[in-house]
C-alpha positions, 0 to 999 in steps of 0.5 A: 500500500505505501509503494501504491502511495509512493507512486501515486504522489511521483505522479502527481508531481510530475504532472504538477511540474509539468503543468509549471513548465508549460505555464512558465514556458507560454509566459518565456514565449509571450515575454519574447515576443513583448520584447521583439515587438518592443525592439522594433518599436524603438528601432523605427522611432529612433529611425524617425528621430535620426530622419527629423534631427538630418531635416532639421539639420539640413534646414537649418544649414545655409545653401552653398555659394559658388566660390567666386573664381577667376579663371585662367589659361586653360580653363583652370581656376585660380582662387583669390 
């Protein structure tokens, strides 16, 4: 009888644990994805903020001017 006992209670942990493993395995699985959905929220912002500061940057820098030349002989410039 204690043998039949014994194993009763070895199979009802084991199906507990089994239980804690499937739970805690859906919980690692739902974590990960959180995380990679995160990650890839914060990649695209982070590309949109380094887009805005590159227009905000080139806006704000003045057009290039021609640098006035002289040109010489053979059509070389000599600046002043």
């Amino acid at each position: 009888m204690k043998q039949k006992e014994l194993l009763t209670r070895q199979r009802d942990l084991a199906v507990k644990l089994q239980h804690h493993f499937t739970v805690s395995q859906m919980r690692f699985e739902n974590l990960q994805q959180e995380l990679e959905q995160t990650t890839a929220q914060e990649e695209s912002l982070l590309q949109m903020e380094l887009l805005g500061r590159n227009t905000m940057f080139q806006a704000s820098k003045p057009p290039l001017s021609p640098i006035p030349s002289s040109q010489g002989v053979h059509g070389v410039c000599f600046l002043p």
